[in-house]
Structure formats: structure tokens, C-alpha cells
PyMOL Python script that loads the backbone (N, CA, C, O; Angstrom):
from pymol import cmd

cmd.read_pdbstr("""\
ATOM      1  N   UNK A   1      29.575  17.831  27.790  1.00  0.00           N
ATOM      2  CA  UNK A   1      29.333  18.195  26.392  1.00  0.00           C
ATOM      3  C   UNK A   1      27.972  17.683  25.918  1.00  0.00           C
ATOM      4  O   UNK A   1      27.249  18.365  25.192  1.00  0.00           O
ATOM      5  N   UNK A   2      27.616  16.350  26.390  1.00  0.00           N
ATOM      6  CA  UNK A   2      26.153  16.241  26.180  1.00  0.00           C
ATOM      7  C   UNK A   2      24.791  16.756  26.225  1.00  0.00           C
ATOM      8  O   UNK A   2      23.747  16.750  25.572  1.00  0.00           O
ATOM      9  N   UNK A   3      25.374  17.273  27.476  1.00  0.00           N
ATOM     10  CA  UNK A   3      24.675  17.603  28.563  1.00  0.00           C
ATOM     11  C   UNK A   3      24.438  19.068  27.819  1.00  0.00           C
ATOM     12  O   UNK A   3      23.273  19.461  27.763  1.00  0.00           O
ATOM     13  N   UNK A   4      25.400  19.832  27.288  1.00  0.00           N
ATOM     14  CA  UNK A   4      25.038  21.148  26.661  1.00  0.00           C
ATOM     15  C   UNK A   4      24.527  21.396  25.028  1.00  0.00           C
ATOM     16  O   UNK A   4      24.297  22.434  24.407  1.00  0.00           O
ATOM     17  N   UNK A   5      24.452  19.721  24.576  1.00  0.00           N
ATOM     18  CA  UNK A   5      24.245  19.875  23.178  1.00  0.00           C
ATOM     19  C   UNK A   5      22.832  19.758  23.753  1.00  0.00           C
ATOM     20  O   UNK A   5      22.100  20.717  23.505  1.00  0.00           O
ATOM     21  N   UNK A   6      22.255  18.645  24.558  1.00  0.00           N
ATOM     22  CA  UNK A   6      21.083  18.198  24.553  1.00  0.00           C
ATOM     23  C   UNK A   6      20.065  19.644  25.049  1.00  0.00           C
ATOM     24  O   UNK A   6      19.047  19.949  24.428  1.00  0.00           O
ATOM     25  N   UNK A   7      20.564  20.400  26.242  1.00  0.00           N
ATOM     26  CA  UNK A   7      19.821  21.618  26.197  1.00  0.00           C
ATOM     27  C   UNK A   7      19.970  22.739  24.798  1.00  0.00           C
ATOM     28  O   UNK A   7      19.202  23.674  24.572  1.00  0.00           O
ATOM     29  N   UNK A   8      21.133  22.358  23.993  1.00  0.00           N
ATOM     30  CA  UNK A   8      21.284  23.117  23.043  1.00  0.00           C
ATOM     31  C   UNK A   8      19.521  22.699  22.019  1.00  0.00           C
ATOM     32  O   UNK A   8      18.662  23.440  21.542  1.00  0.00           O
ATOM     33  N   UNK A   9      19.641  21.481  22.061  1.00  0.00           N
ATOM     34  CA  UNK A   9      18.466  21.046  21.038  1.00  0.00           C
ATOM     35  C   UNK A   9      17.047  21.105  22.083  1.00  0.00           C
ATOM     36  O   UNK A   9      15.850  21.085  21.796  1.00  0.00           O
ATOM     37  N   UNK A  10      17.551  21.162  23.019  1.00  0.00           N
ATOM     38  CA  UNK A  10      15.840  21.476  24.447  1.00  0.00           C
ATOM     39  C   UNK A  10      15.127  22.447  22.903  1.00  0.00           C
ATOM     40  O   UNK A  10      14.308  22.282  21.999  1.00  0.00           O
ATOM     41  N   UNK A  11      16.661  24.075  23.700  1.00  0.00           N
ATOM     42  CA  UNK A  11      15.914  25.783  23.632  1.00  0.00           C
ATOM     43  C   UNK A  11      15.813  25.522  21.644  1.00  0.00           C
ATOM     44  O   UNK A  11      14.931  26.162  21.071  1.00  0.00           O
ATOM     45  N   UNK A  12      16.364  24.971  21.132  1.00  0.00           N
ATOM     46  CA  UNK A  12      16.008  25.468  19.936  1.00  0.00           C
ATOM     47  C   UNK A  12      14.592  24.846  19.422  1.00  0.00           C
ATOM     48  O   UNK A  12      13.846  25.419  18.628  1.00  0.00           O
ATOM     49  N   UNK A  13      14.327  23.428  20.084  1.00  0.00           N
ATOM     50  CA  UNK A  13      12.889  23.042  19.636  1.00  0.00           C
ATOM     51  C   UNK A  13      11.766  24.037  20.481  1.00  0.00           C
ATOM     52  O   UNK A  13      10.804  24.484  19.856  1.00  0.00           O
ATOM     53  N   UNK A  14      11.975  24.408  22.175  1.00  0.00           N
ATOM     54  CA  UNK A  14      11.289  25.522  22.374  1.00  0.00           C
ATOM     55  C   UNK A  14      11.401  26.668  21.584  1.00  0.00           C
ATOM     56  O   UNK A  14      10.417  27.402  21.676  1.00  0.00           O
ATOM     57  N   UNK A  15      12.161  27.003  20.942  1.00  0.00           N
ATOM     58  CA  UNK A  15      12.006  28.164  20.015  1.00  0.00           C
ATOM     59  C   UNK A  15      11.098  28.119  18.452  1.00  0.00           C
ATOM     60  O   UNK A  15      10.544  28.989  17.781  1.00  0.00           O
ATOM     61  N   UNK A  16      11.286  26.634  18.304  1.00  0.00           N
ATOM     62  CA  UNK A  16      10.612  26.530  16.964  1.00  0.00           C
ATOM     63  C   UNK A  16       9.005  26.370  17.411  1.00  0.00           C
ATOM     64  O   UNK A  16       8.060  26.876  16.806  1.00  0.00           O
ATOM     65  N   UNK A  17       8.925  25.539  18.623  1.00  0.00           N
ATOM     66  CA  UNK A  17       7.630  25.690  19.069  1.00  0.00           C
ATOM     67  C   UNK A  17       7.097  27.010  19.403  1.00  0.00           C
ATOM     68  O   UNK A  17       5.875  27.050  19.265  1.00  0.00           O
ATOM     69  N   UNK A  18       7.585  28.016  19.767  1.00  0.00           N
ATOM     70  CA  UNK A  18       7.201  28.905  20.017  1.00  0.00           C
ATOM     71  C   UNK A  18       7.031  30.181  18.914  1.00  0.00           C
ATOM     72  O   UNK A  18       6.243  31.125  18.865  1.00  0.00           O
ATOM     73  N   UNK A  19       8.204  29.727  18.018  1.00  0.00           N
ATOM     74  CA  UNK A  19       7.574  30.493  16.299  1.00  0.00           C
ATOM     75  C   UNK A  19       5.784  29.809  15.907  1.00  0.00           C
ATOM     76  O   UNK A  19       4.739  30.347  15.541  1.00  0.00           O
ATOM     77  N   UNK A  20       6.200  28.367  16.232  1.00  0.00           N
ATOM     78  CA  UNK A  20       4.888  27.820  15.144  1.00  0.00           C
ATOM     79  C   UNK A  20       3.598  28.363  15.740  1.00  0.00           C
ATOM     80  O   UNK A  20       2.581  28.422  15.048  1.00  0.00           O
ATOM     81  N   UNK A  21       3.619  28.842  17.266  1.00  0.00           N
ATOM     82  CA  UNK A  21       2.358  29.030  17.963  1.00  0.00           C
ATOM     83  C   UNK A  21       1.831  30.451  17.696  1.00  0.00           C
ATOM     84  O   UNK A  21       0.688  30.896  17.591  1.00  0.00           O
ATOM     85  N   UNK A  22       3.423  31.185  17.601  1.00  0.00           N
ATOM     86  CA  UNK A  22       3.159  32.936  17.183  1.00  0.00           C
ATOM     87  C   UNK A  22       2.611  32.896  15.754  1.00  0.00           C
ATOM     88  O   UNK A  22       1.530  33.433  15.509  1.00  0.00           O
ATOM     89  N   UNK A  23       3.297  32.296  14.833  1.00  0.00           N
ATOM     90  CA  UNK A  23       2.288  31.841  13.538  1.00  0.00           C
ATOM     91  C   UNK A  23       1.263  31.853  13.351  1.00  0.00           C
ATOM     92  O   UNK A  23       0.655  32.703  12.700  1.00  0.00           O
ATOM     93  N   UNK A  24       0.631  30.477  14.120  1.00  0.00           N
ATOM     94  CA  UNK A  24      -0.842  30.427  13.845  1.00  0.00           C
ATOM     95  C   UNK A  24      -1.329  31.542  14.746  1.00  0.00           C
ATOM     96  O   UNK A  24      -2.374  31.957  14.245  1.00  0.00           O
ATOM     97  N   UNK A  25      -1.120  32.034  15.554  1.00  0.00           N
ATOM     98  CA  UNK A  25      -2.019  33.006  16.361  1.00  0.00           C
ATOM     99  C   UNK A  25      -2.334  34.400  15.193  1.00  0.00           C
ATOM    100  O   UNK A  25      -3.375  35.056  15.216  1.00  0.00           O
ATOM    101  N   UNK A  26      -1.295  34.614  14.315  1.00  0.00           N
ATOM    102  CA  UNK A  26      -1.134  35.516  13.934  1.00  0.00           C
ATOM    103  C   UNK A  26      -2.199  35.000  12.687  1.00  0.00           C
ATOM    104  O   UNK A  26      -3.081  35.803  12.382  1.00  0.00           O
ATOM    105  N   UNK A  27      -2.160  33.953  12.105  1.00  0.00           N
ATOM    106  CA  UNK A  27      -3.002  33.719  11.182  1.00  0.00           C
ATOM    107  C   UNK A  27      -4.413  33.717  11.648  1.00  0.00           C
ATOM    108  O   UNK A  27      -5.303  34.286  11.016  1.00  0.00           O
ATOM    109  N   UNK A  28      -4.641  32.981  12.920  1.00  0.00           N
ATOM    110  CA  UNK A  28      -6.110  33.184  13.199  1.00  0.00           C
ATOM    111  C   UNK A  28      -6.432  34.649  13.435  1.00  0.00           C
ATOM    112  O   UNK A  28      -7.578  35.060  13.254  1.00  0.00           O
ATOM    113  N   UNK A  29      -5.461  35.439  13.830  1.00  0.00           N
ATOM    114  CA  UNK A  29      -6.173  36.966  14.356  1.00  0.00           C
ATOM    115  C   UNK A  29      -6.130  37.515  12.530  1.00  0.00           C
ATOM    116  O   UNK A  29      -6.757  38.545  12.286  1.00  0.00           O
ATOM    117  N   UNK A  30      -5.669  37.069  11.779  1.00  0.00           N
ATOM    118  CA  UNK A  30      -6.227  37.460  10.311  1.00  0.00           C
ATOM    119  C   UNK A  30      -7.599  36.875   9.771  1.00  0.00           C
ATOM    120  O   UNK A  30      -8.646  37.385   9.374  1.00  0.00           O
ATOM    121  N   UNK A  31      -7.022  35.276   9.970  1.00  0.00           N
ATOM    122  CA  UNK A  31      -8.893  35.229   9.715  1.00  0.00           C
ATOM    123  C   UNK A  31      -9.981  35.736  10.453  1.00  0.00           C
ATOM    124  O   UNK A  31     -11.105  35.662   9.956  1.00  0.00           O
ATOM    125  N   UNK A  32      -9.802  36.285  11.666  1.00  0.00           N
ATOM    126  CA  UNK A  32     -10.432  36.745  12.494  1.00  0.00           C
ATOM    127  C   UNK A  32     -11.039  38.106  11.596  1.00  0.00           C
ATOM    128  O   UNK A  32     -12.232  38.221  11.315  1.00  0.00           O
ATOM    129  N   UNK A  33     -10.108  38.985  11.253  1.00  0.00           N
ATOM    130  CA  UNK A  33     -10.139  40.665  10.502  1.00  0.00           C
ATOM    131  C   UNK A  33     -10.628  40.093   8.997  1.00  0.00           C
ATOM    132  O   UNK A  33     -11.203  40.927   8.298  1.00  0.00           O
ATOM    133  N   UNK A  34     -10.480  38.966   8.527  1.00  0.00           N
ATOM    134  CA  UNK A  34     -11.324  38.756   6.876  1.00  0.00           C
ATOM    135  C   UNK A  34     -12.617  38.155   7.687  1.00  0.00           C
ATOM    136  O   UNK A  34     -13.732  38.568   7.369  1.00  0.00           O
ATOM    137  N   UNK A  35     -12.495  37.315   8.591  1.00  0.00           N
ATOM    138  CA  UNK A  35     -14.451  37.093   8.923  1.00  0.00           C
ATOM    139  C   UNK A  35     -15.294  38.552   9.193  1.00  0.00           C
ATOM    140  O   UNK A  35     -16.489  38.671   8.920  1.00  0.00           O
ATOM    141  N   UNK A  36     -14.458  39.641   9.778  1.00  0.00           N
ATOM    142  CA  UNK A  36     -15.080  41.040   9.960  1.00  0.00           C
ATOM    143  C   UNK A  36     -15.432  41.503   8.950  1.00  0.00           C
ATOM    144  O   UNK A  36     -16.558  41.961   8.755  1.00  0.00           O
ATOM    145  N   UNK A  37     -14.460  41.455   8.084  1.00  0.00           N
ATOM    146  CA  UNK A  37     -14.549  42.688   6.880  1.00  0.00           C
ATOM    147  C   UNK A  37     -15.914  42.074   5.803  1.00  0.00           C
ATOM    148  O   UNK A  37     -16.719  42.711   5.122  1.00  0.00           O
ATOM    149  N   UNK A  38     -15.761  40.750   5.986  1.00  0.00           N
ATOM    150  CA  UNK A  38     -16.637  39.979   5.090  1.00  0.00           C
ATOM    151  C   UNK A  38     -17.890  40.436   5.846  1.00  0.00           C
ATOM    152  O   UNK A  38     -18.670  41.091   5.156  1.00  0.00           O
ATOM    153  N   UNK A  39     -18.249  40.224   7.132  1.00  0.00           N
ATOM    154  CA  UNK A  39     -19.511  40.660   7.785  1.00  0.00           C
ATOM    155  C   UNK A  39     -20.315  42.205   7.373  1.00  0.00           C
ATOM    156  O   UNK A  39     -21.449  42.637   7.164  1.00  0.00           O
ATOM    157  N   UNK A  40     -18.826  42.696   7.422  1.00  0.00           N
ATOM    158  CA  UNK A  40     -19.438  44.201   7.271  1.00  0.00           C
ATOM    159  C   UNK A  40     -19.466  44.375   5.634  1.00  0.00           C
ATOM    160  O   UNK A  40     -20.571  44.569   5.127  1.00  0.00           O
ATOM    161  N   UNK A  41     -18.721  44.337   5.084  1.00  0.00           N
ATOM    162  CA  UNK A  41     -19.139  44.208   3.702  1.00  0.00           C
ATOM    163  C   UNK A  41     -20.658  43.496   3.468  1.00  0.00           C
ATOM    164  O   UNK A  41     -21.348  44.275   2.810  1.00  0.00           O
ATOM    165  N   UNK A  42     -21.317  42.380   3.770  1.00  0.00           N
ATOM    166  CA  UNK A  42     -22.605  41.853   3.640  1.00  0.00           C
ATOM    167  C   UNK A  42     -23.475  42.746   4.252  1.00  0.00           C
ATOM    168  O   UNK A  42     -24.536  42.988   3.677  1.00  0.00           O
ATOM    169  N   UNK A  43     -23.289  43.141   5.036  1.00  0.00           N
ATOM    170  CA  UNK A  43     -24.653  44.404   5.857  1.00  0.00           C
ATOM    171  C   UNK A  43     -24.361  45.268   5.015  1.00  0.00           C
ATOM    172  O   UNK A  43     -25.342  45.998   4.878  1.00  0.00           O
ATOM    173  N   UNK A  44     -23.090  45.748   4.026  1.00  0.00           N
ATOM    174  CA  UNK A  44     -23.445  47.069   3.547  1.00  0.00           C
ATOM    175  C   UNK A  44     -24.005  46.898   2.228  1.00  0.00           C
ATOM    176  O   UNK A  44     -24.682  47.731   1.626  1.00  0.00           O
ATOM    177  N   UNK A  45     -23.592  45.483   1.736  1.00  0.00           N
ATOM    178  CA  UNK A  45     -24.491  45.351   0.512  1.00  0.00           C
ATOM    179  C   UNK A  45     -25.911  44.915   0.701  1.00  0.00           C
ATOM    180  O   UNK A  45     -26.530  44.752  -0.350  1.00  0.00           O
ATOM    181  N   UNK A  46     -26.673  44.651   2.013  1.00  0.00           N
ATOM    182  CA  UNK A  46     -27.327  44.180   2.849  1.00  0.00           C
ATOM    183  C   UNK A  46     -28.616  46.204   2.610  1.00  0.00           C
ATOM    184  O   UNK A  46     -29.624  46.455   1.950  1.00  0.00           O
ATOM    185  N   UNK A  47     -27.705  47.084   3.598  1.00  0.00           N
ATOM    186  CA  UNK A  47     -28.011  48.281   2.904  1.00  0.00           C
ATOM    187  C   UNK A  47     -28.323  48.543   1.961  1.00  0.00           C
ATOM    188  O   UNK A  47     -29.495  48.785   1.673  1.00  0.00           O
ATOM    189  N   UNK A  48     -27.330  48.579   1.151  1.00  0.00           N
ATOM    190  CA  UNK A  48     -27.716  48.948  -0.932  1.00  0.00           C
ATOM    191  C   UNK A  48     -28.977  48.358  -1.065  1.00  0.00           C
ATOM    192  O   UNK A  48     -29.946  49.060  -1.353  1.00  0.00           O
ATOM    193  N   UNK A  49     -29.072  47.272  -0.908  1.00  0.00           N
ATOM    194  CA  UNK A  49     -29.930  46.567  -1.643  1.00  0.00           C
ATOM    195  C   UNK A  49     -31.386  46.469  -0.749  1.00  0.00           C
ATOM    196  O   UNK A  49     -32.189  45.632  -1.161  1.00  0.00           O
ATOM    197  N   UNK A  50     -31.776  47.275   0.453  1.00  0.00           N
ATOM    198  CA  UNK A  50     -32.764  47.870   0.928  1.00  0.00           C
ATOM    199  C   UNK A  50     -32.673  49.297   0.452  1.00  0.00           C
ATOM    200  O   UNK A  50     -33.860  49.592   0.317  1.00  0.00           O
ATOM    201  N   UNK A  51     -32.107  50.144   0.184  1.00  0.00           N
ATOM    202  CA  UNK A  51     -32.184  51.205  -0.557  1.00  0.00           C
ATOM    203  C   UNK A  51     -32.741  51.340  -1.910  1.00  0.00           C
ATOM    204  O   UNK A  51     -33.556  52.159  -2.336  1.00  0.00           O
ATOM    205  N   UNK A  52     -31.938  50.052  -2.695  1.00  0.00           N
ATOM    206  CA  UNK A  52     -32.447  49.936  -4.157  1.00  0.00           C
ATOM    207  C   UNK A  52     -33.670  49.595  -3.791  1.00  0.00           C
ATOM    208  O   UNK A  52     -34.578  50.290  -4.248  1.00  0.00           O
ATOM    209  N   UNK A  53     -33.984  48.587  -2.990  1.00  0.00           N
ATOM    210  CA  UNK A  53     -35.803  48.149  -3.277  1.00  0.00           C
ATOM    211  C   UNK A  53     -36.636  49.245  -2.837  1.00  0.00           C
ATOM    212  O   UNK A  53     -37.718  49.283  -3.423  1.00  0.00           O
ATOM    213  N   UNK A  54     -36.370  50.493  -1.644  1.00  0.00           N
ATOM    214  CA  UNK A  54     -37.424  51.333  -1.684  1.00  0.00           C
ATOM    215  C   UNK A  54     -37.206  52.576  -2.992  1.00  0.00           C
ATOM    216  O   UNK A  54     -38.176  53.237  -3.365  1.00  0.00           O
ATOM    217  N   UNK A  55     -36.250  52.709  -3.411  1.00  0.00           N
ATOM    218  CA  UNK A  55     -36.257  52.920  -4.691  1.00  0.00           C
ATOM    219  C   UNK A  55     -37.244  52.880  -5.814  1.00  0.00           C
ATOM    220  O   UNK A  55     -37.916  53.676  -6.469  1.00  0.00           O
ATOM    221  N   UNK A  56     -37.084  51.930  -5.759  1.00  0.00           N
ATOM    222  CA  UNK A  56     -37.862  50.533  -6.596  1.00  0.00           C
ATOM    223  C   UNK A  56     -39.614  50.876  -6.371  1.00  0.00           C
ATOM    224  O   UNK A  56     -40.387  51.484  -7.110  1.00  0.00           O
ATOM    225  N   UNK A  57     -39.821  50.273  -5.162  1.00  0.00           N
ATOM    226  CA  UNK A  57     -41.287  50.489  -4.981  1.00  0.00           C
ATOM    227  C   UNK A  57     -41.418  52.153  -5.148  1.00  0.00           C
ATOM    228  O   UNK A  57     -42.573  52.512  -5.376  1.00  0.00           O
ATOM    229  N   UNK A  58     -40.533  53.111  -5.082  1.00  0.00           N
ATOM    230  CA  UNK A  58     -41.155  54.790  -5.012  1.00  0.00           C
ATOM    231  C   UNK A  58     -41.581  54.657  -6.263  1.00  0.00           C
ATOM    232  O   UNK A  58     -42.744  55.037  -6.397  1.00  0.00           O
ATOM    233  N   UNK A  59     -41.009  54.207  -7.354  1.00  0.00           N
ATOM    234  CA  UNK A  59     -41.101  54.552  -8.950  1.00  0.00           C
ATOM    235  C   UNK A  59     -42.382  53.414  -8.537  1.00  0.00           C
ATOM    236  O   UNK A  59     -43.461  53.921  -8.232  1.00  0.00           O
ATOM    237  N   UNK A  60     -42.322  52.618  -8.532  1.00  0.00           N
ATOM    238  CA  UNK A  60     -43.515  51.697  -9.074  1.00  0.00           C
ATOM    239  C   UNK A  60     -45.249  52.307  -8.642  1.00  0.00           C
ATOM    240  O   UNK A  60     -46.327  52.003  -9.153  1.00  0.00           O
ATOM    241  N   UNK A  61     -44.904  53.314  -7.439  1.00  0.00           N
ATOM    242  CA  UNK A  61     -46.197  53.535  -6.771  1.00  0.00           C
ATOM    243  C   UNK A  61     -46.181  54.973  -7.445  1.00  0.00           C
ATOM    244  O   UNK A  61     -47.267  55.512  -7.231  1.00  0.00           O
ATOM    245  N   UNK A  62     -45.296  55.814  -8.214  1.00  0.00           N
ATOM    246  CA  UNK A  62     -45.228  56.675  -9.165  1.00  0.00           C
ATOM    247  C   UNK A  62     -45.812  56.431 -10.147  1.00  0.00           C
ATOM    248  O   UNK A  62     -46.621  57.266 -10.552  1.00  0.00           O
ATOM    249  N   UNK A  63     -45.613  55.220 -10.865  1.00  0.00           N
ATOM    250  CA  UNK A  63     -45.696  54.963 -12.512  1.00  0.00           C
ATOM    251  C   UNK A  63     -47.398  54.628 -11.889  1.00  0.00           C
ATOM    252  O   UNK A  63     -48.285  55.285 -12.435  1.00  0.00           O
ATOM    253  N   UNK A  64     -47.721  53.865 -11.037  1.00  0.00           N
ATOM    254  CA  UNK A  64     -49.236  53.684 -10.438  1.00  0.00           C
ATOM    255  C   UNK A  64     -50.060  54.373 -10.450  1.00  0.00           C
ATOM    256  O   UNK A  64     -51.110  54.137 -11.047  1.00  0.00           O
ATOM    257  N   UNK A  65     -49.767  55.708  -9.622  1.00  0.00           N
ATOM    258  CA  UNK A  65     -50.507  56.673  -8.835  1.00  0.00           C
ATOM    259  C   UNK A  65     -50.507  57.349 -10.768  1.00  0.00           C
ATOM    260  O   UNK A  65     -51.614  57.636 -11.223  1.00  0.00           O
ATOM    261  N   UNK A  66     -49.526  57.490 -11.500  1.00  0.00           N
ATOM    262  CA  UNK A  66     -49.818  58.408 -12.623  1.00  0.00           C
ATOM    263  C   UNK A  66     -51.046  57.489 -13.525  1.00  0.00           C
ATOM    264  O   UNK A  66     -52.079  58.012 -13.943  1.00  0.00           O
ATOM    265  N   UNK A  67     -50.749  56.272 -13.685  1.00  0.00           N
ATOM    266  CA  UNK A  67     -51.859  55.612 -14.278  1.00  0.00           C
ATOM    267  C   UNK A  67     -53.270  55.593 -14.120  1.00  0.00           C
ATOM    268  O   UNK A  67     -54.164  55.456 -14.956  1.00  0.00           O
ATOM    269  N   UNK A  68     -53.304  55.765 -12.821  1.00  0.00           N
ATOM    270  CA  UNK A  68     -54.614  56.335 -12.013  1.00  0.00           C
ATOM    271  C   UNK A  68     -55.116  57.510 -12.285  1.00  0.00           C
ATOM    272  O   UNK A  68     -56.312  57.802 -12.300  1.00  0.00           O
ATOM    273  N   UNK A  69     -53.686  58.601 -12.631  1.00  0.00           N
ATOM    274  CA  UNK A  69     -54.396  59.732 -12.399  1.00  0.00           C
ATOM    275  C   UNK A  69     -54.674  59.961 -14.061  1.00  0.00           C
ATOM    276  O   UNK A  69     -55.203  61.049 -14.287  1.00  0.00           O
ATOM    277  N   UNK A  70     -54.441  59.222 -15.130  1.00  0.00           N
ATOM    278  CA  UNK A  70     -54.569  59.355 -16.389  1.00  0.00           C
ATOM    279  C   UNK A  70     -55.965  58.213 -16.806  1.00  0.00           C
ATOM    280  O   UNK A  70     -56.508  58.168 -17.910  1.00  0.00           O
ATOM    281  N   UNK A  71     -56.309  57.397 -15.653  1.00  0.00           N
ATOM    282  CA  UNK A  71     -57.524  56.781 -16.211  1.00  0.00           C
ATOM    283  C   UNK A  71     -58.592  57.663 -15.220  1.00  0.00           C
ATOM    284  O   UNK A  71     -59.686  57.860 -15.748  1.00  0.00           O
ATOM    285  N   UNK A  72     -58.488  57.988 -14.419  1.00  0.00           N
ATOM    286  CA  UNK A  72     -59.353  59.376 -13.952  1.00  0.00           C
ATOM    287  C   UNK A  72     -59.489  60.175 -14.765  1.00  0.00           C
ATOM    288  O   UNK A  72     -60.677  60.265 -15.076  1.00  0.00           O
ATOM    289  N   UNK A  73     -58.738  60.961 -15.397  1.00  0.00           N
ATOM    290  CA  UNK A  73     -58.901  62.060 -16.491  1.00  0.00           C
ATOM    291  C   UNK A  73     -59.936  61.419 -17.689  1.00  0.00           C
ATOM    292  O   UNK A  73     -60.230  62.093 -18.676  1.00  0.00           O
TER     293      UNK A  73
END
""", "prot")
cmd.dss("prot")
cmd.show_as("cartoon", "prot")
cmd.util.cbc("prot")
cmd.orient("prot")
């Protein structure tokens, strides 16, 4: 009878050990997919915000080139 409680308490602490490990694995392969999403989210605002600046300089070398062409006149 000992003998079957004591493997009784072996498999159930291998079982709890073996929840706690599926756990964290499962949590790191999430932080894993939020360190991605965060990466790619920064390159795409990374994008925008090289888009906005040639934007930016088109108008400025616009509003330029017209100033030029109105102190020429």
C-alpha cells in the first residue's frame, strides 16, 4: 500500500511538473509572437514615417522652387 501511494504521489508530481513546463513553453512561444508583432509594427511605423518625410521635403522643394520662380518674375 505504500509502495502504491508513494508512486501514486511519484506520477502526480510528474504530471504537475510536466503542466508547469507546457505552461511556460506556451508563454514564452507568446512572448515570442508579441516580440514579432512589436518588431513588425516598428518597421511599419518605421515606413510611415519615411514616407511622411519624403512627403515633407516634396512640398518644401515645391513651396522653394515656387519662391524662386516668383522672385525671378
Amino acid at each position: 500500500e505504500a509502495y502504491l501511494r508513494n508512486r501514486n504521489e511519484t506520477q502526480a508530481k510528474l504530471a504537475k511538473l510536466s503542466n508547469n513546463n507546457h505552461r511556460k513553453s506556451i508563454l514564452k512561444s507568446k512572448e515570442r509572437n508579441k516580440a514579432k508583432q512589436k518588431k513588425h509594427l516598428v518597421m511599419q511605423m518605421n515606413a510611415i514615417s519615411e514616407a511622411y518625410q519624403i512627403v515633407i521635403d516634396e512640398q518644401k522643394k515645391k513651396e522653394y522652387d515656387a519662391s524662386i520662380g516668383v522672385k525671378e518674375q
